[in-house]
Z-matrix of the N, CA and C atoms (Angstrom, degrees):
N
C 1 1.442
C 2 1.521 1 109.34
N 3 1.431 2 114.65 1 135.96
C 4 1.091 3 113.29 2 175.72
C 5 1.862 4 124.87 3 -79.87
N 6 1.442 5 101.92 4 149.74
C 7 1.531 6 87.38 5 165.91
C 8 1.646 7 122.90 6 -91.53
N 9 1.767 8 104.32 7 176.53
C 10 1.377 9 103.76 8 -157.43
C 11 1.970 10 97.19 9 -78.18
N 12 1.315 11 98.17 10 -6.99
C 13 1.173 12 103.13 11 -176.41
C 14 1.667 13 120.59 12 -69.58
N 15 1.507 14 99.04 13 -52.63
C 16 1.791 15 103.36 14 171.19
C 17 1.264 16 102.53 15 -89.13
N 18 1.333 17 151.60 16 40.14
C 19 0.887 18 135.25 17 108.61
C 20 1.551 19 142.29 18 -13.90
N 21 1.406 20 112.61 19 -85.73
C 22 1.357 21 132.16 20 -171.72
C 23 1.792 22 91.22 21 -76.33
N 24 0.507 23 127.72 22 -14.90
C 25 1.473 24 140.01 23 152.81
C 26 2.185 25 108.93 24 -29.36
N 27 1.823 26 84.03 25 -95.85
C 28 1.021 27 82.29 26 168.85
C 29 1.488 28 137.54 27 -109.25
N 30 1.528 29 113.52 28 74.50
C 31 1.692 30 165.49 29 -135.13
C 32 1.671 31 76.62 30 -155.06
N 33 1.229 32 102.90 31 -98.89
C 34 1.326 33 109.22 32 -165.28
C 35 1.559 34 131.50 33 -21.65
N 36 1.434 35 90.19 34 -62.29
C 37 1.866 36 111.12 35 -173.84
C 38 1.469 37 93.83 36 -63.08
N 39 1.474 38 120.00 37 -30.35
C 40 1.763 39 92.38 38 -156.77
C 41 1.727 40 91.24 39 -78.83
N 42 1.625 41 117.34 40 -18.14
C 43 1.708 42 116.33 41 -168.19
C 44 1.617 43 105.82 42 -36.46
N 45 1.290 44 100.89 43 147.27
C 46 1.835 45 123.92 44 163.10
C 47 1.849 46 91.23 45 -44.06
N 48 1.027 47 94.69 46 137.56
C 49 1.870 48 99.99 47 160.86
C 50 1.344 49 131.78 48 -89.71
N 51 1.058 50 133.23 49 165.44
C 52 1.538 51 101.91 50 -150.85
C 53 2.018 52 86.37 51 -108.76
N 54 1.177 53 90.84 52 152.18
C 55 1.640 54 98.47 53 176.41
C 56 1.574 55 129.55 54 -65.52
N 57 1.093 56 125.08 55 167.15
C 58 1.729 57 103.21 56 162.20
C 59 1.447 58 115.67 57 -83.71
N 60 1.526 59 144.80 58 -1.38
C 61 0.976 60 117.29 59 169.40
C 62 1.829 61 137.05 60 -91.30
N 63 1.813 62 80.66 61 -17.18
C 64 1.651 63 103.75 62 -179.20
C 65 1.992 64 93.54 63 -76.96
N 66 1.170 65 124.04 64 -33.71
C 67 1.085 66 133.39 65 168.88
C 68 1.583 67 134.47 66 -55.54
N 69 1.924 68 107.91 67 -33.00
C 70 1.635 69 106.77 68 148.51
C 71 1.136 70 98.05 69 -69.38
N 72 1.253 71 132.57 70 -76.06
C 73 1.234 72 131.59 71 -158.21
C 74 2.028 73 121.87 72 -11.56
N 75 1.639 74 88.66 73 -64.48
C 76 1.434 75 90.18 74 173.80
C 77 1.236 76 118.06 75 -67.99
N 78 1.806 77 128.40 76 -30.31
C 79 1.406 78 115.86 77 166.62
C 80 1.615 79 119.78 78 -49.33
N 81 1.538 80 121.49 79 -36.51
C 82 0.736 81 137.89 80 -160.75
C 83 1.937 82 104.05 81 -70.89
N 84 1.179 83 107.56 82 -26.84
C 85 1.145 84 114.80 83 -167.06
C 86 1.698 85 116.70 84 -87.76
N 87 1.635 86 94.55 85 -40.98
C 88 1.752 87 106.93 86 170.87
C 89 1.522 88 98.70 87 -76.97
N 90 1.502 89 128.73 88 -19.50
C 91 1.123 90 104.22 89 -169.92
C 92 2.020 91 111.17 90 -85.41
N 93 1.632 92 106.74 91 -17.56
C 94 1.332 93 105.56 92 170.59
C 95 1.724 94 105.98 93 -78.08
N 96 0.828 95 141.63 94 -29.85
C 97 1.707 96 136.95 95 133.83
C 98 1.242 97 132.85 96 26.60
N 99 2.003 98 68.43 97 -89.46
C 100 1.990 99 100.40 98 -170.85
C 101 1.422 100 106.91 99 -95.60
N 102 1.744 101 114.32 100 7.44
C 103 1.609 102 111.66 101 159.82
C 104 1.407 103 109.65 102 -92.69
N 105 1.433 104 126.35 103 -28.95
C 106 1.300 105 109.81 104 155.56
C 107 1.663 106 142.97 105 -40.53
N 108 1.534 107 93.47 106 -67.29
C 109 1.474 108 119.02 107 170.71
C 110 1.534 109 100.20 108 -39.86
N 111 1.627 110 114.27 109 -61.22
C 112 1.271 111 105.33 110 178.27
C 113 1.543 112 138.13 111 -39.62
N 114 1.356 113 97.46 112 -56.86
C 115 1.546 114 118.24 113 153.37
C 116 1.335 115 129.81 114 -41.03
N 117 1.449 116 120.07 115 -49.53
C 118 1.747 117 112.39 116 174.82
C 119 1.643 118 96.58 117 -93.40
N 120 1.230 119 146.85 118 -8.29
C 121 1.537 120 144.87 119 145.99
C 122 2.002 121 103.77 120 -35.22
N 123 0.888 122 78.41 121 -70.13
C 124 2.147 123 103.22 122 -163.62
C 125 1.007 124 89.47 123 -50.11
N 126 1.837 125 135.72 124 -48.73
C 127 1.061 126 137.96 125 -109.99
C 128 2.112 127 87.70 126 -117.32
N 129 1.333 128 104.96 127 -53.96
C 130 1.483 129 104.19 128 146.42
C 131 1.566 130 158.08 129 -68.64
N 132 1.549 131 88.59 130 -9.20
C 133 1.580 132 113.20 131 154.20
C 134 1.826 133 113.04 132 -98.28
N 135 1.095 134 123.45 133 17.48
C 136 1.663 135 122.02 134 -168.44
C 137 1.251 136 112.13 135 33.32
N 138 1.061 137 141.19 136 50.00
C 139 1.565 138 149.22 137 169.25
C 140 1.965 139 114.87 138 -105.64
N 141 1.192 140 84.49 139 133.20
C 142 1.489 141 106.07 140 -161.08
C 143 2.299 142 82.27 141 -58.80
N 144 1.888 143 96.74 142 142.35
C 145 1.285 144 95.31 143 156.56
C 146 1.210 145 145.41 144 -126.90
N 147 1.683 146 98.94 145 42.74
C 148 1.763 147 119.32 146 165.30
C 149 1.610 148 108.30 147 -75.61
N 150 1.167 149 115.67 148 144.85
C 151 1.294 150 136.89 149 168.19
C 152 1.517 151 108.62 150 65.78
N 153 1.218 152 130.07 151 179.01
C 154 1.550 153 145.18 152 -167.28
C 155 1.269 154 85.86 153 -90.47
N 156 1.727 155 113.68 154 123.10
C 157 1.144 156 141.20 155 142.82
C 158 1.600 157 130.15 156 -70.26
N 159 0.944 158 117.65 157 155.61
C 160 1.521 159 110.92 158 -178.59
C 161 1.625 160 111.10 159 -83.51
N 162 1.566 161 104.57 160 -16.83
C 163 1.544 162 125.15 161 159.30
C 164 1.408 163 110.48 162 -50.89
N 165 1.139 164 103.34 163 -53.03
C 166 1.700 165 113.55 164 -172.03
C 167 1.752 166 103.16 165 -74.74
N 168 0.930 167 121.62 166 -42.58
C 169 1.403 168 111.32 167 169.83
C 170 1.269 169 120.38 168 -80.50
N 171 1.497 170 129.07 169 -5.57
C 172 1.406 171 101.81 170 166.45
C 173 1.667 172 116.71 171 -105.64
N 174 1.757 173 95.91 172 6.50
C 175 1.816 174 104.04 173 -179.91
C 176 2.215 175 93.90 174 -89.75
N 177 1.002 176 114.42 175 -19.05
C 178 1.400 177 97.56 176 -178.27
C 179 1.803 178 105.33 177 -95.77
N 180 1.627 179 119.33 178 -19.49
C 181 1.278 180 130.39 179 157.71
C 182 2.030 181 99.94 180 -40.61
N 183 1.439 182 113.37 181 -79.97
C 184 1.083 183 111.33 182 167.45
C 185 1.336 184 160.02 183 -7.55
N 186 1.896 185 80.12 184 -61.90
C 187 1.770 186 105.99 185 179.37
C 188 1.455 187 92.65 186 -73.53
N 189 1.022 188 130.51 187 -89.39
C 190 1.272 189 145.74 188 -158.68
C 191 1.047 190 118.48 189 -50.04
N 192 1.617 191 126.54 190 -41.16
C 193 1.360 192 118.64 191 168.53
C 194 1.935 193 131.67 192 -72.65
N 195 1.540 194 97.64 193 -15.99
C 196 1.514 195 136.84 194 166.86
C 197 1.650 196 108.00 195 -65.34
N 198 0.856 197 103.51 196 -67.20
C 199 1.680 198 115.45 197 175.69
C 200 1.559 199 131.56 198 -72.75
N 201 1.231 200 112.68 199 -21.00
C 202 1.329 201 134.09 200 162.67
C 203 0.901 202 99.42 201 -72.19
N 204 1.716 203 144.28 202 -89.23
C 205 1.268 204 140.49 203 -177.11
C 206 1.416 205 145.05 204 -39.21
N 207 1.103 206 123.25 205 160.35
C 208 1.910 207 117.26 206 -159.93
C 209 1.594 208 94.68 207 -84.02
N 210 1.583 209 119.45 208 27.11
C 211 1.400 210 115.46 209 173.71
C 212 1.391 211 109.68 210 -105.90
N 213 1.226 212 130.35 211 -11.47
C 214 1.545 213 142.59 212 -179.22
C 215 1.926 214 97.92 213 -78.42
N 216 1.503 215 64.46 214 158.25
C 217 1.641 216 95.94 215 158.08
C 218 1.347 217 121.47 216 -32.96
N 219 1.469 218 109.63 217 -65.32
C 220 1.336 219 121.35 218 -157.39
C 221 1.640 220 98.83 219 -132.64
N 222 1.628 221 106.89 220 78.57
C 223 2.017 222 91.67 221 -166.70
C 224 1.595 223 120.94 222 -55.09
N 225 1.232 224 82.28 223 148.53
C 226 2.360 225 97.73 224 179.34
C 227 1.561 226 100.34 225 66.09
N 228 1.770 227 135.22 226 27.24
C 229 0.807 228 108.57 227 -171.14
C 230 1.824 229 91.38 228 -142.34
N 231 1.157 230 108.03 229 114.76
C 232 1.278 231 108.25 230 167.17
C 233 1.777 232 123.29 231 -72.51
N 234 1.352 233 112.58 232 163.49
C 235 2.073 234 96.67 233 171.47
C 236 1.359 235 107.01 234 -40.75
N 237 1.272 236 128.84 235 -60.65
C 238 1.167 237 146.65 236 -164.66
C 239 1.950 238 114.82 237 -53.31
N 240 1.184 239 95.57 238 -40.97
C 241 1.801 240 124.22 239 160.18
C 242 1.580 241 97.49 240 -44.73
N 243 1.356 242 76.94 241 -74.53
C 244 1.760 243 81.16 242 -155.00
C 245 1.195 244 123.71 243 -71.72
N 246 1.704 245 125.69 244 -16.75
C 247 1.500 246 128.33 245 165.93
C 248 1.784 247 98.52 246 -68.08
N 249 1.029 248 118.98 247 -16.24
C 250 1.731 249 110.02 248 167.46
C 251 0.965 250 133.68 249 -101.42
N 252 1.393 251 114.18 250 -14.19
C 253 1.480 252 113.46 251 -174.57
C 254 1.600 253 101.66 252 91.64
N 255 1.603 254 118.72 253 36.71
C 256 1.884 255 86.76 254 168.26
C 257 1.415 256 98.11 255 -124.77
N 258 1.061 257 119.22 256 -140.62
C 259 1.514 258 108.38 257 -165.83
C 260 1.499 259 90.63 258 -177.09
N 261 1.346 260 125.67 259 149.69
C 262 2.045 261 118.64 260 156.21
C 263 1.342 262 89.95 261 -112.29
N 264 1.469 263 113.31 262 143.69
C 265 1.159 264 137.53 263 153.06
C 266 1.457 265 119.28 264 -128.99
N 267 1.362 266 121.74 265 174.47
C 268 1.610 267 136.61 266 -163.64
C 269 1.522 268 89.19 267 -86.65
N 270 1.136 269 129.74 268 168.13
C 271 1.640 270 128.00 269 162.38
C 272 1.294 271 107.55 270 -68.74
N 273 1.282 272 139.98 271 -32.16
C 274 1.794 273 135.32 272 -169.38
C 275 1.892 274 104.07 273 -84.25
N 276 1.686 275 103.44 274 6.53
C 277 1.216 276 111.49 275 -179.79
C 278 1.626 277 125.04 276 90.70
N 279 1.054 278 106.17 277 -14.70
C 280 1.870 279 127.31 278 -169.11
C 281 1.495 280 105.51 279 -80.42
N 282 1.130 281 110.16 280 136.06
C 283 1.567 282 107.09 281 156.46
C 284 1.184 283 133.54 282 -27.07
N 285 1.938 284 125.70 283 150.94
C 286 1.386 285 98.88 284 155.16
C 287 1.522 286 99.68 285 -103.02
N 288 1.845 287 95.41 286 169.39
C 289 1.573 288 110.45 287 167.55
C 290 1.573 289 90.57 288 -70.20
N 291 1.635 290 80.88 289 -167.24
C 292 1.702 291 111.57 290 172.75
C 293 1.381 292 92.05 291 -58.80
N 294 1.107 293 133.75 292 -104.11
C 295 1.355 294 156.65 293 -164.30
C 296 1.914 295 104.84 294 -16.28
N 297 1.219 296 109.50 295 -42.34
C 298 1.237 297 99.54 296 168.02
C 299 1.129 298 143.08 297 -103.35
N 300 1.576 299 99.51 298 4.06
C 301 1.530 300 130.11 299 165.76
C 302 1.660 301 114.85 300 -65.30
N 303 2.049 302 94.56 301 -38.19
C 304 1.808 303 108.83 302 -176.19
C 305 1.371 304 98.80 303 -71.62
N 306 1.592 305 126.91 304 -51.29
C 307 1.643 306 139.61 305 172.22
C 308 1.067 307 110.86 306 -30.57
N 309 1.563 308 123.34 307 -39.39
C 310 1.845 309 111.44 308 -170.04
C 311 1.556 310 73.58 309 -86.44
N 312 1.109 311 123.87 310 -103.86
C 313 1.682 312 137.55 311 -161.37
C 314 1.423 313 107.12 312 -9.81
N 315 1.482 314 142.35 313 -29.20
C 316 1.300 315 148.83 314 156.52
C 317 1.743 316 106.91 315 -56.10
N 318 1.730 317 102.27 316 -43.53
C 319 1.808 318 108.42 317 -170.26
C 320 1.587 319 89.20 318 -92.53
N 321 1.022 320 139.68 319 -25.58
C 322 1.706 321 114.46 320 172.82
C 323 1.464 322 101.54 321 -87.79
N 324 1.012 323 148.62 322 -6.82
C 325 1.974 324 127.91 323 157.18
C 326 1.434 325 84.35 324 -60.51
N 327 1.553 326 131.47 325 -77.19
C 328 1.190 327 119.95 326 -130.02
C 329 2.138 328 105.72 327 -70.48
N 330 1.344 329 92.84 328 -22.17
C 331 1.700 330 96.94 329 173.46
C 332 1.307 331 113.65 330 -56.66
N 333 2.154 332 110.69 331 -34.53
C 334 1.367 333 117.07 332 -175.95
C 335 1.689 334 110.12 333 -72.96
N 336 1.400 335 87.77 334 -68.33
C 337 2.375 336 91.04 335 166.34
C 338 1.344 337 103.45 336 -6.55
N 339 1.609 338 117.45 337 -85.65
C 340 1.214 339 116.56 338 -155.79
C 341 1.359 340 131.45 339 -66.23
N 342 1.359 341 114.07 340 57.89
C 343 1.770 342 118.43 341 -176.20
C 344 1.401 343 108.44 342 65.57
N 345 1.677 344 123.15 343 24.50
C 346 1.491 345 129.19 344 -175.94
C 347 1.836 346 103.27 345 54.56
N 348 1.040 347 127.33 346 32.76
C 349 1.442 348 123.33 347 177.03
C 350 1.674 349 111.19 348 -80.46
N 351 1.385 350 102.27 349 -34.83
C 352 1.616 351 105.46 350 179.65
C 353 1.518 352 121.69 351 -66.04
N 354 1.470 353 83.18 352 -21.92
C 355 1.756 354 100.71 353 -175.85
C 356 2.238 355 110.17 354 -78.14
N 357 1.306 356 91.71 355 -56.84
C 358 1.466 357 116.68 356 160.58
C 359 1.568 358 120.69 357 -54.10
N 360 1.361 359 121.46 358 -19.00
C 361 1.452 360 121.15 359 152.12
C 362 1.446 361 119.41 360 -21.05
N 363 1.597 362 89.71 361 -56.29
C 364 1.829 363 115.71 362 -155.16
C 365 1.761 364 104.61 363 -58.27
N 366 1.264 365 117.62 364 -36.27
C 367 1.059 366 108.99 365 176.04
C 368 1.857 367 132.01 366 -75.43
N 369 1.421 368 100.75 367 11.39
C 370 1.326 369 109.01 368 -161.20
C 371 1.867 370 91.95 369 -133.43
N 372 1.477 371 123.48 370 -54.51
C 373 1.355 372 120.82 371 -173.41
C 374 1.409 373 106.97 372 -32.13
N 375 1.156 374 120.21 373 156.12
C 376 1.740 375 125.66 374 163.31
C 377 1.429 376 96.88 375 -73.43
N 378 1.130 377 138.23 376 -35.98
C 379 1.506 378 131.32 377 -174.97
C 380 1.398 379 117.57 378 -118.00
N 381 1.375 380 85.65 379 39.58
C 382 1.796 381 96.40 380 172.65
C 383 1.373 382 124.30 381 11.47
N 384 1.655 383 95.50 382 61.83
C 385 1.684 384 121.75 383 163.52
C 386 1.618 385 127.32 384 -96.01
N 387 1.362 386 134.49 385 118.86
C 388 1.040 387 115.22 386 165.82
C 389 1.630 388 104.95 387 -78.92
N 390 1.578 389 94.74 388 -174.69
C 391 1.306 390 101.41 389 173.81
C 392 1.404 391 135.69 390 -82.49
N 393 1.242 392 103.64 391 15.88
C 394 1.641 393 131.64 392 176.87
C 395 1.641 394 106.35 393 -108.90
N 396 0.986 395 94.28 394 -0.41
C 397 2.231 396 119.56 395 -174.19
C 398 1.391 397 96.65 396 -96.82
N 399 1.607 398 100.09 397 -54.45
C 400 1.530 399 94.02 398 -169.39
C 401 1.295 400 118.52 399 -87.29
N 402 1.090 401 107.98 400 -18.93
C 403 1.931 402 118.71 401 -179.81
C 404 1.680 403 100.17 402 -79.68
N 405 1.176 404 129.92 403 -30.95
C 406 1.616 405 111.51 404 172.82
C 407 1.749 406 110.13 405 -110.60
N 408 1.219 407 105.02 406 4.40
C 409 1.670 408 101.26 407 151.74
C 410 1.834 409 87.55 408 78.00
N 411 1.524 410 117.00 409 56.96
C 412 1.220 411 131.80 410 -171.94
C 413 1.359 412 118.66 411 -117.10
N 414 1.633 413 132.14 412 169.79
C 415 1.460 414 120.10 413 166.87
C 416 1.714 415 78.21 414 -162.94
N 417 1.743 416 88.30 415 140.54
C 418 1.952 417 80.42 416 170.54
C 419 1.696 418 99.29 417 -112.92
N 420 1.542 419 108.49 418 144.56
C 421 1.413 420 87.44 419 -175.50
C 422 1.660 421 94.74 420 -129.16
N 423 1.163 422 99.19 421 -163.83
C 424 1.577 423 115.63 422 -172.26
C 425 1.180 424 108.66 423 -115.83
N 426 1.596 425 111.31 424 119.43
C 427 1.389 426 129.88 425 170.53
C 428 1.192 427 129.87 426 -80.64
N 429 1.456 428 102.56 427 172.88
C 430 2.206 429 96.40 428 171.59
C 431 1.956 430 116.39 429 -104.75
């Protein structure tokens, strides 16, 4: 008999995976966000807001690794998540901690670096992983 615990577990794994386009989309959405935040940040520190700040990289360090993890609000689910319905989870279905919340967010810069190809994976993997998917042992799926 199963417990009520691995349950939602495997709920999860069997979920639709989420695509790459519903997937900018929600980047697209935390990222008008974390240009705000950025903006009244800069804007209350008097700091000029041309170019990438080191402000700006450690407030999307934050968001994303905060919201990804089973320490948020809403776990594996960024704003952007959750106005869609997707969710990140681990492949065994479980949350991530912090630590593997920082692991993807370390593997999506380096998906971005490379001519965004790591990112663009997603539309081609059978399990619609980028390479920030596969480096923290991730799947984002689609909720109800």
């Amino acid at each position: 008999m199963q417990s009520a615990a691995s349950s939602p577990s495997t709920n999860l794994t069997a979920a639709p995976k989420a695509g790459f386009w519903i997937r900018v989309l929600a980047f697209l959405i935390d990222s008008v966000i974390l240009a705000v935040i950025n903006l009244v940040v800069n804007a209350v520190l008097n700091q000029s807001t041309t170019g990438r700040t080191g402000i700006q990289t450690l407030l999307g360090i934050i968001y994303f690794t905060y919201f990804w993890s089973a320490s948020s609000l809403w776990p594996g689910q960024t704003v952007g998540d959750k106005l869609l319905n997707l969710r990140v989870i681990k492949t065994d279905g479980s949350d991530l901690s912090i630590v593997q919340a920082f692991i993807r967010y370390v593997g999506l810069f380096i998906s971005f670096i490379v001519i965004l190809i790591g990112v663009i994976w997603v539309a081609f993997d059978p399990n619609k992983q980028g390479w920030h998917d596969k480096i923290a042992g991730t799947y984002v799926v689609k909720t109800t």
